[in-house]
BALOBA-1460 file (C-alpha; in Angstrom, 3 decimals):
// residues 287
<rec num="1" residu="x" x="52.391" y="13.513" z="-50.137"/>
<rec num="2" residu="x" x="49.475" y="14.181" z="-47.942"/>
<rec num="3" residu="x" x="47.211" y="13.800" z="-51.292"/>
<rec num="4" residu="x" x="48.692" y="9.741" z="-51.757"/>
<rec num="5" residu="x" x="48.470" y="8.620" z="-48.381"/>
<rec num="6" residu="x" x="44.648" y="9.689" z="-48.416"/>
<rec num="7" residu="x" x="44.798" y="7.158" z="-51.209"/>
<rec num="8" residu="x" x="46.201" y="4.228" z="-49.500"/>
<rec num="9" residu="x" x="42.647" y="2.950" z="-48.362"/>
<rec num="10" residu="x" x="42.066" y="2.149" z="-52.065"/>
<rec num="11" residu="x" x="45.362" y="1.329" z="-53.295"/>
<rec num="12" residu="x" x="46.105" y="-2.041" z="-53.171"/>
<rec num="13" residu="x" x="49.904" y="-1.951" z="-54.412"/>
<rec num="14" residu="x" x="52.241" y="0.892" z="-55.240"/>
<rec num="15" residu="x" x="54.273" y="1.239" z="-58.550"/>
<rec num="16" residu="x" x="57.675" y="3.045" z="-57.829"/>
<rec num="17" residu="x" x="59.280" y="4.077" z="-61.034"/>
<rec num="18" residu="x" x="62.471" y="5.124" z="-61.529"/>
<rec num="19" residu="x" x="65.760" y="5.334" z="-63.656"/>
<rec num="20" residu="x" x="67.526" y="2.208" z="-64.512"/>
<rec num="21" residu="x" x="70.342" y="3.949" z="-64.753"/>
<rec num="22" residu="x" x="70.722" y="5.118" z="-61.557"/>
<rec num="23" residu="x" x="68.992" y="2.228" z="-59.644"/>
<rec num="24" residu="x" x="70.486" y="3.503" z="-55.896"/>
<rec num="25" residu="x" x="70.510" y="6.600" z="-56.231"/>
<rec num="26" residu="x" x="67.647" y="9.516" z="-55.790"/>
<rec num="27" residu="x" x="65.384" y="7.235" z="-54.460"/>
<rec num="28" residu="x" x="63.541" y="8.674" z="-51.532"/>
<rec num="29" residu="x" x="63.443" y="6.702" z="-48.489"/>
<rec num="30" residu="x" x="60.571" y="9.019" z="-46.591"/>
<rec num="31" residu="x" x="58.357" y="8.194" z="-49.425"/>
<rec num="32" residu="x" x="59.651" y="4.342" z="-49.168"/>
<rec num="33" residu="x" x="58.939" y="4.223" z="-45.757"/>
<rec num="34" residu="x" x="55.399" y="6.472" z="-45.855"/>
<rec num="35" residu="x" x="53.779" y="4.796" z="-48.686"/>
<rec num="36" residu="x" x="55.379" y="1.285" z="-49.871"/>
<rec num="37" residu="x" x="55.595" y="-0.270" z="-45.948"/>
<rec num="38" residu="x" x="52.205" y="-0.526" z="-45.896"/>
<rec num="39" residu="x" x="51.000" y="-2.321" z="-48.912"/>
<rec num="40" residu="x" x="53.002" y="-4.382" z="-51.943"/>
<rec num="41" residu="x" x="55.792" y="-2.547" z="-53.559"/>
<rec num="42" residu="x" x="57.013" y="-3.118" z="-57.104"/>
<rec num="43" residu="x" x="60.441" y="-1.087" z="-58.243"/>
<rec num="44" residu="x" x="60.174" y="-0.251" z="-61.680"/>
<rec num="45" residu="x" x="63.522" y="0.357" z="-63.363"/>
<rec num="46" residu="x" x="62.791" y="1.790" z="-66.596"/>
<rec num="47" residu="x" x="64.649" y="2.680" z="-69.491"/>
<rec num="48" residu="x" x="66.774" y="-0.556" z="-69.286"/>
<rec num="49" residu="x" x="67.676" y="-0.145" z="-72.601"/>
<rec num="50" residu="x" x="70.450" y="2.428" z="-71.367"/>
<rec num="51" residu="x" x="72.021" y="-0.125" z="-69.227"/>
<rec num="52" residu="x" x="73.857" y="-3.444" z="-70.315"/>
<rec num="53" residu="x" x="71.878" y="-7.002" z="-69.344"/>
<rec num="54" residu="x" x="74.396" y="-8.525" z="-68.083"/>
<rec num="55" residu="x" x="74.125" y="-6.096" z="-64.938"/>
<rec num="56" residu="x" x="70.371" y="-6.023" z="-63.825"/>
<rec num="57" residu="x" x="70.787" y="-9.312" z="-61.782"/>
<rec num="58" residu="x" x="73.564" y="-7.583" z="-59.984"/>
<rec num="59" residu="x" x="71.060" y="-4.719" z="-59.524"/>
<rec num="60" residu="x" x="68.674" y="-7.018" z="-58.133"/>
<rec num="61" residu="x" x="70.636" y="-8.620" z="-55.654"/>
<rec num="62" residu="x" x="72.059" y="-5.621" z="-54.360"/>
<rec num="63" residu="x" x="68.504" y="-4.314" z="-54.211"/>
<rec num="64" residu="x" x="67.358" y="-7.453" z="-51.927"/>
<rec num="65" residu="x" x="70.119" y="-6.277" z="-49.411"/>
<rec num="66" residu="x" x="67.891" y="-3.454" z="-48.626"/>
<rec num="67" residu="x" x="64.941" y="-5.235" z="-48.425"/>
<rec num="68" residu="x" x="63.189" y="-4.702" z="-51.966"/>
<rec num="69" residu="x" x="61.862" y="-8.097" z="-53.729"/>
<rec num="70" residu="x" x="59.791" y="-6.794" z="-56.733"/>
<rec num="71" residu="x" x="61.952" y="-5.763" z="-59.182"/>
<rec num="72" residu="x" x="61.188" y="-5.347" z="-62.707"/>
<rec num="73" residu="x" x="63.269" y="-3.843" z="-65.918"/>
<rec num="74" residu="x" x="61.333" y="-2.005" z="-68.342"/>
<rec num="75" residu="x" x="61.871" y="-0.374" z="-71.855"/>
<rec num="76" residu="x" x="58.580" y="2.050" z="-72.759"/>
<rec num="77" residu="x" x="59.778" y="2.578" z="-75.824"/>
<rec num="78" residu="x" x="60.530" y="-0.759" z="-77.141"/>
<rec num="79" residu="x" x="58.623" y="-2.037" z="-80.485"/>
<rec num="80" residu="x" x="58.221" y="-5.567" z="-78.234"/>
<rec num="81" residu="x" x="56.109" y="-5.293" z="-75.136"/>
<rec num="82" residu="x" x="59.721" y="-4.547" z="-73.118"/>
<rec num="83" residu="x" x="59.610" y="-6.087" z="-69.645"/>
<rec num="84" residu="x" x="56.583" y="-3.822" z="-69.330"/>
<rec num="85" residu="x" x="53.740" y="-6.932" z="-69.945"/>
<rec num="86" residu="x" x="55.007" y="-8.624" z="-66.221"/>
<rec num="87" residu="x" x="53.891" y="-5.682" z="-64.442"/>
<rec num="88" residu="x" x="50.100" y="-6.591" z="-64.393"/>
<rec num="89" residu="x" x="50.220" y="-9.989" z="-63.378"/>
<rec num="90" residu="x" x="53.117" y="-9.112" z="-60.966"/>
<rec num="91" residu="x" x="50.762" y="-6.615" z="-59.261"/>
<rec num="92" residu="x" x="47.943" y="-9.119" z="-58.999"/>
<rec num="93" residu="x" x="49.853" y="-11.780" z="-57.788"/>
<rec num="94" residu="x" x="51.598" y="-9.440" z="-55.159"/>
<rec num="95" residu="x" x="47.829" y="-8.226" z="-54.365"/>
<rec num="96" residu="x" x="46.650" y="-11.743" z="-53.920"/>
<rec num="97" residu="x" x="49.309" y="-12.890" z="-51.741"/>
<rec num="98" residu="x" x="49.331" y="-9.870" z="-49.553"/>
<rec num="99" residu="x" x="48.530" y="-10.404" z="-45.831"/>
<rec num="100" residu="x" x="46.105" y="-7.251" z="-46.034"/>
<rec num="101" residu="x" x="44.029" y="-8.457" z="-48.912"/>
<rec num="102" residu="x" x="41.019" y="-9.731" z="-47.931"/>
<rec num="103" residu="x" x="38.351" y="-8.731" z="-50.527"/>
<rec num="104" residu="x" x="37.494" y="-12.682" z="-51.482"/>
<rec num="105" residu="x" x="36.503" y="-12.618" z="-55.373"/>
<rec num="106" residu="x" x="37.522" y="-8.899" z="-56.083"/>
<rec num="107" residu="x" x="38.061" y="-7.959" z="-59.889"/>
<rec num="108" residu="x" x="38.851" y="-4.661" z="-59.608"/>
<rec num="109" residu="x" x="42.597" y="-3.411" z="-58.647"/>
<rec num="110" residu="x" x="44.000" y="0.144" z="-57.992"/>
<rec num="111" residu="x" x="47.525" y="0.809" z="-58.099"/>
<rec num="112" residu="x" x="49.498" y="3.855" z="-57.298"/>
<rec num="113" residu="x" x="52.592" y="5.119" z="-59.559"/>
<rec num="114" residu="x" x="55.270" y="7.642" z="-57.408"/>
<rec num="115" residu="x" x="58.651" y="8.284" z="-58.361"/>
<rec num="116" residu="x" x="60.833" y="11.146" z="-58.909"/>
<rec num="117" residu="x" x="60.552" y="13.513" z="-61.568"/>
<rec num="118" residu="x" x="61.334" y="12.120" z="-65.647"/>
<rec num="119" residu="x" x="61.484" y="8.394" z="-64.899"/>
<rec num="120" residu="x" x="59.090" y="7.618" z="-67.345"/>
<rec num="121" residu="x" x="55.764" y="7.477" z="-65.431"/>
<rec num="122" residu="x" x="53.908" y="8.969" z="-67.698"/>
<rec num="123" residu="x" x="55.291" y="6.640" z="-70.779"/>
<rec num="124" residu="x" x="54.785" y="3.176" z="-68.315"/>
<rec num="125" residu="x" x="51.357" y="4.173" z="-68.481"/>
<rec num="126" residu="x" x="50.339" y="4.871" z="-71.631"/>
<rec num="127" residu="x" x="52.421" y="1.386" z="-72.428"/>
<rec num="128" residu="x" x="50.453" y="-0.614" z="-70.127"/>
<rec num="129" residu="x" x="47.403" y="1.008" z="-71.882"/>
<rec num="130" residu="x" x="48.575" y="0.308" z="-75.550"/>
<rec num="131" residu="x" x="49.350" y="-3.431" z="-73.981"/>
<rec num="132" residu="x" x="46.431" y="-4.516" z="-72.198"/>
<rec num="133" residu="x" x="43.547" y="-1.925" z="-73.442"/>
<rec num="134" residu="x" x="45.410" y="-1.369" z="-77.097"/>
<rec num="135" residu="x" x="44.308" y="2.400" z="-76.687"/>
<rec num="136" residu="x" x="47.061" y="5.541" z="-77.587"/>
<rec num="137" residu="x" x="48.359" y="7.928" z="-74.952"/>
<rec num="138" residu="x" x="46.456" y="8.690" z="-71.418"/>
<rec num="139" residu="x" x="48.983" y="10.761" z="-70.328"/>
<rec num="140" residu="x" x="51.187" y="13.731" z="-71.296"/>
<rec num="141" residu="x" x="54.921" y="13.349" z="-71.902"/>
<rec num="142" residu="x" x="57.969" y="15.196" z="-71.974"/>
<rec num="143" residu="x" x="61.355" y="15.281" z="-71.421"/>
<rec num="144" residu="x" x="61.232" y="18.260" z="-68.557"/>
<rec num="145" residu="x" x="60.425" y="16.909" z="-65.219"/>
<rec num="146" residu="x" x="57.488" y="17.431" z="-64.075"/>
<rec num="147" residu="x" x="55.344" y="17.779" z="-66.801"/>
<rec num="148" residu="x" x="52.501" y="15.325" z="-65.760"/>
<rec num="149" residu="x" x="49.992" y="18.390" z="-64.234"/>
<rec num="150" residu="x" x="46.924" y="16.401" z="-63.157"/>
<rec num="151" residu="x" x="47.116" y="15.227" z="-59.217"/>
<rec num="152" residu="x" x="46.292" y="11.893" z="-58.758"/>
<rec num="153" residu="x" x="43.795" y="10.999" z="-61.936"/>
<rec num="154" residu="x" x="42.574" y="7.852" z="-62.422"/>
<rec num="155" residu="x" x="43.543" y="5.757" z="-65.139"/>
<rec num="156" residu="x" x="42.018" y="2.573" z="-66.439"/>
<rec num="157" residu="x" x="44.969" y="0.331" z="-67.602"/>
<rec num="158" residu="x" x="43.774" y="-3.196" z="-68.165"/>
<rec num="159" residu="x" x="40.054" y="-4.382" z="-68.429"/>
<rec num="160" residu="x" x="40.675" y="-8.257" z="-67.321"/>
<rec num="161" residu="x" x="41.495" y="-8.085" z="-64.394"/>
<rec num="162" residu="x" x="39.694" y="-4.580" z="-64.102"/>
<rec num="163" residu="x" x="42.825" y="-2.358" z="-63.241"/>
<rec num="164" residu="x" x="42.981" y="1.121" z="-62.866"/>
<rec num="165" residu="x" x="46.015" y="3.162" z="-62.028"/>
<rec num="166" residu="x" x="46.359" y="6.830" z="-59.896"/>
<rec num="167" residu="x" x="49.059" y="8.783" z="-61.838"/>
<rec num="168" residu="x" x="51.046" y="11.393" z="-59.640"/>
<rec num="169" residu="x" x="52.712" y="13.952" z="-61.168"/>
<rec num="170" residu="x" x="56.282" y="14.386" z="-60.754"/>
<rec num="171" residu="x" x="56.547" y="15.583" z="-57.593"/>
<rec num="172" residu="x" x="58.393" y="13.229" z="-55.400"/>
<rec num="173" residu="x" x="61.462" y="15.087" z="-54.070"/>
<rec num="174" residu="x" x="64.700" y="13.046" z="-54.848"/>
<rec num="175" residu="x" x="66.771" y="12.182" z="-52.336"/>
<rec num="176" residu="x" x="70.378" y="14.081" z="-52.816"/>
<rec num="177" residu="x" x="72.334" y="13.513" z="-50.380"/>
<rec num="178" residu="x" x="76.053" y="14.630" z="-51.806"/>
<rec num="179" residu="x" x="76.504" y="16.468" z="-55.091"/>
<rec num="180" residu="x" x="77.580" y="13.382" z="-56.899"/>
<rec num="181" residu="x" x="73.973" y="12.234" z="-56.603"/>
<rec num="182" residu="x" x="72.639" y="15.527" z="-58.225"/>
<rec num="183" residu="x" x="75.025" y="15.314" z="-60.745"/>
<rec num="184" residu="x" x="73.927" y="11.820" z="-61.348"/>
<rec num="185" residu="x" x="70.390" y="12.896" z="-61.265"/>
<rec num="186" residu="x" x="70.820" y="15.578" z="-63.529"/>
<rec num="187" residu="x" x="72.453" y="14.192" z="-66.477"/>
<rec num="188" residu="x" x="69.185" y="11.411" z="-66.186"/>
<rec num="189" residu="x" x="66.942" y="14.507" z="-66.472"/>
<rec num="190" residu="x" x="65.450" y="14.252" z="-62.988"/>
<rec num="191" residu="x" x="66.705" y="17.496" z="-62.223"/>
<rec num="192" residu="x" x="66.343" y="20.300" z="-64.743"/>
<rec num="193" residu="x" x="69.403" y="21.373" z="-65.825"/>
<rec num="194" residu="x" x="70.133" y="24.941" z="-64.763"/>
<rec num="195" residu="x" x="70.170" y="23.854" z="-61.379"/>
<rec num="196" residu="x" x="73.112" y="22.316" z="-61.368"/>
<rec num="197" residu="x" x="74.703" y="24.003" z="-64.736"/>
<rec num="198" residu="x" x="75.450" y="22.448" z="-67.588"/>
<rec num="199" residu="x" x="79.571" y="22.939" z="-67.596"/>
<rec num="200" residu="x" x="79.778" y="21.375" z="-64.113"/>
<rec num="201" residu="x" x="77.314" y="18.303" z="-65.130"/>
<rec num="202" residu="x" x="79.803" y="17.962" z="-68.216"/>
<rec num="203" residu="x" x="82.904" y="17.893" z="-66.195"/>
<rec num="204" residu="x" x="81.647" y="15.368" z="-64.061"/>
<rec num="205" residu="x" x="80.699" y="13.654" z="-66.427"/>
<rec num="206" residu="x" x="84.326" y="13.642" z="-68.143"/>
<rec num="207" residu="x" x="85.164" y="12.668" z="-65.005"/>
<rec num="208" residu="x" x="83.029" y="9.494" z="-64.306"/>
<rec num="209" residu="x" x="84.254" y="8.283" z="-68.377"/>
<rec num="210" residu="x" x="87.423" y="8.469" z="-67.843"/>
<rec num="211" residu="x" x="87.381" y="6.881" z="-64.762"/>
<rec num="212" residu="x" x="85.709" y="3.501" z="-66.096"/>
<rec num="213" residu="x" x="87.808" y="3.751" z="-68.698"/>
<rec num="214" residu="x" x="85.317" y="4.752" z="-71.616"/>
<rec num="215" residu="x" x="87.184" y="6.762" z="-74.288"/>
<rec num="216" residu="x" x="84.646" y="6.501" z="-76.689"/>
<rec num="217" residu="x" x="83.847" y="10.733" z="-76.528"/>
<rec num="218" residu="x" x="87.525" y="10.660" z="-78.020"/>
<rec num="219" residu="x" x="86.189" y="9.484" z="-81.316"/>
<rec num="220" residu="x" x="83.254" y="10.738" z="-81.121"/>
<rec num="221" residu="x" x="83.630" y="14.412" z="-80.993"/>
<rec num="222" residu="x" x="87.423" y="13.890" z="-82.884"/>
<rec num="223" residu="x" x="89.702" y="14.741" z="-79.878"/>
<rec num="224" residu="x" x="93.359" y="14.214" z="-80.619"/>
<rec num="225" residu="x" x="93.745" y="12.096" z="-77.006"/>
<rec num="226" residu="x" x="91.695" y="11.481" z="-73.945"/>
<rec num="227" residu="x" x="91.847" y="14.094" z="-71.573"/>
<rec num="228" residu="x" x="90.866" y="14.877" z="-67.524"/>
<rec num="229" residu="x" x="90.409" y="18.689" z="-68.642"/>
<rec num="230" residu="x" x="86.701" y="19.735" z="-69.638"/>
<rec num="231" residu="x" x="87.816" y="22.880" z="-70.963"/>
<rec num="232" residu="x" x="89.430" y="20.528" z="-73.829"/>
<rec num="233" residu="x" x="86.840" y="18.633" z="-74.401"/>
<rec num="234" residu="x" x="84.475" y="21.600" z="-74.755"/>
<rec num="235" residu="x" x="87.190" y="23.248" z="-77.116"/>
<rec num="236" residu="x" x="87.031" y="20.588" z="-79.615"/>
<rec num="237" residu="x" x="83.199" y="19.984" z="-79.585"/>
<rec num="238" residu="x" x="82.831" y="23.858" z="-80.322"/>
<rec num="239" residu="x" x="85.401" y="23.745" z="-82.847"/>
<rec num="240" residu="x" x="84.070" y="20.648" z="-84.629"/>
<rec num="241" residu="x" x="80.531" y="21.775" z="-85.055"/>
<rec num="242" residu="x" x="81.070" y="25.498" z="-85.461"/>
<rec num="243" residu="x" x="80.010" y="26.314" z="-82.186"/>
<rec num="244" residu="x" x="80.621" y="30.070" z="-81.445"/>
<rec num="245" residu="x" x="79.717" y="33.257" z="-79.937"/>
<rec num="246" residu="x" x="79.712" y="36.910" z="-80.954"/>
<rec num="247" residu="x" x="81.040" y="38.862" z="-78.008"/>
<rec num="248" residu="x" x="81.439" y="43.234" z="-78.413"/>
<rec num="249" residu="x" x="84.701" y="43.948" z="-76.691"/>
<rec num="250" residu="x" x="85.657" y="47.135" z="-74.895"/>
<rec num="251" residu="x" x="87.063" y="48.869" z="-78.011"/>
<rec num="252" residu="x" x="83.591" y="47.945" z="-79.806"/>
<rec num="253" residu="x" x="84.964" y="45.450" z="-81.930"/>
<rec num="254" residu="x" x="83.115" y="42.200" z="-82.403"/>
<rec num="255" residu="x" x="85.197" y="38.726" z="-81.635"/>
<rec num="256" residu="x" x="84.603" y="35.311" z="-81.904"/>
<rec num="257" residu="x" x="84.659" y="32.461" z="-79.167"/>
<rec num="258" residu="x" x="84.249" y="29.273" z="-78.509"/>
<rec num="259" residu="x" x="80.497" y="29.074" z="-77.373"/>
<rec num="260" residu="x" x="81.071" y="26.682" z="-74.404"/>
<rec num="261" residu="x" x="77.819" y="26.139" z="-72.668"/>
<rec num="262" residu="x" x="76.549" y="25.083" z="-76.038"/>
<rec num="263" residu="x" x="78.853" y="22.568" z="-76.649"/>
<rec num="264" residu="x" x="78.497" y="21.450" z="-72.820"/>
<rec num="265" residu="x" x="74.425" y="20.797" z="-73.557"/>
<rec num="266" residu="x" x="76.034" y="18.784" z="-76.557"/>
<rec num="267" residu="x" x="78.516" y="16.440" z="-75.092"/>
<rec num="268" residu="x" x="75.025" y="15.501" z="-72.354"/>
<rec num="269" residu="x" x="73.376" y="15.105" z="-75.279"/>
<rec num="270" residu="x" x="75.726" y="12.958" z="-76.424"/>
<rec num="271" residu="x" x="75.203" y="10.555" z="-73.412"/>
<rec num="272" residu="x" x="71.744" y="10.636" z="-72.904"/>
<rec num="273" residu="x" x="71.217" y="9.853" z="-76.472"/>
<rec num="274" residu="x" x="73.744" y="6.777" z="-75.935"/>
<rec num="275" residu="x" x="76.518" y="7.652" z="-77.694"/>
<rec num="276" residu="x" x="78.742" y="6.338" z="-75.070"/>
<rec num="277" residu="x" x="77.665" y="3.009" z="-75.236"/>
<rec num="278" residu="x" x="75.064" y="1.829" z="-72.399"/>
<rec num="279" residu="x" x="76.052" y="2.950" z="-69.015"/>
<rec num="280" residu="x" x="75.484" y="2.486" z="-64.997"/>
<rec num="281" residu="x" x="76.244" y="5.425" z="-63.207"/>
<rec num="282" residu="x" x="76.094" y="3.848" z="-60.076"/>
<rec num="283" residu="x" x="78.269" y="1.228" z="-60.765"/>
<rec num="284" residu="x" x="80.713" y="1.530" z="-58.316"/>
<rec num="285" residu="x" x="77.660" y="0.962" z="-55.919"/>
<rec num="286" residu="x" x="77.772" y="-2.589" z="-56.959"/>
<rec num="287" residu="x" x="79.606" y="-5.046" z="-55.047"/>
């Protein structure tokens, strides 16, 4: 932290990114209140491809309630430019119109990317490269949080205007504040998943399907019936993709079960990948 606000003298707007998915929750209000209350502020929601349309105006007016204006949807891994061509000229036009800009005839821009870990910094940049500068990859990455290493490198992203952009790595703590919010953070990847386990993240999320009402795993992984009871769920998975275990026994004789932590990683899998149709987790923060 103490590394980006020796940066602030040069910044001239910050770039939070994080997941569309989960647009209220994780967000870290120290780093809000540290880093964005002192110069322009644009919310990045990326990977709005996971979420239906129809909801990111709801998003955004339930994001104005608290005070945050800039908000922008973005897809990084689009074949079309995917929301992510507005962020330049958003930026500039926030920079120009800020009371604190006074640098009459400036060219050159810095901005400042922070979010928690696995948003998709890392791809935002590189896209805003490919876009503007039509060069490849500037920056490692990966689906384990965290993986951007270098502190605070600068990146040129766009040549007119002259921008250039400090990448943090992802080290800005999320903000958990009840275990629903770590589960929610975990099955987006911004927690890794050993943390929390991967049976408990699968029974919640059993939990938060069948509460909206989204049967679809039914199908999907050939269950005879919805059901409330992970253990089921995780029964049938194993079953249906020959998902099994060799444990030695007392009596030294080798048995066969149901390899459930396995077929746990695969029913995540299942929703991060989609399968489930395109889904809010924080829905029922909407009002």
């Amino acid at each position: 932290m103490l590394q980006m606000q020796a940066k602030l003298a040069v910044v001239d707007c910050i770039l939070e990114v994080h997941d569309a998915r989960i647009p209220f929750s994780g967000r870290n209000p120290k780093f809000y209140s540290m880093l964005t209350a002192v110069k322009p502020h644009i919310l990045v929601l990326n990977k709005s491809d996971l979420i239906e349309p129809s909801l990111k105006k709801k998003i955004t007016v339930e994001l104005q309630k608290v005070n945050i204006h800039n908000v922008l949807f973005t897809d990084c891994k689009a074949s079309a430019k995917g929301g992510v061509s507005k962020v330049v000229p958003t930026a500039v036009d926030l920079i120009k119109n800020s009371e604190n800009y006074n640098r009459e005839n400036a060219r050159n821009f810095s901005l400042m990317v922070i979010g928690i870990p696995n948003v998709g910094k890392s791809s935002l940049i590189n896209r805003l490269r490919n876009i503007h500068l039509k060069r490849k990859k500037a920056s490692a990455v990966g689906a384990t949080p965290g993986i951007t290493k270098s502190v605070l490198e600068k990146i040129k992203i766009c040549d007119d205007p002259s921008i250039y952009l400090f990448d943090t790595p992802g080290v800005v703590e999320p903000n958990i504040k009840n275990i629903e919010v770590g589960l929610k953070l975990a099955l987006c990847r911004n927690l890794k998943d050993n943390l929390i386990g991967e049976e408990l993240m699968a029974d919640y999320l059993l939990y938060w399907l069948n509460k909206h009402k989204n049967f679809t795993y039914v199908k999907y992984f050939n269950l005879p019936e919805a059901t409330d009871d992970i253990r089921v769920v995780l029964f049938y998975i194993a079953k249906g993709q020959n998902l099994v275990k060799n444990i030695r026994n007392n009596k030294g004789t080798v048995q066969q079960y149901p390899d459930i932590l396995t077929s746990a990683m695969h029913f995540i899998a299942a929703f991060r990948e989609g399968k489930f149709g395109k889904l809010l987790l924080d829905i029922d923060l909407l009002n």
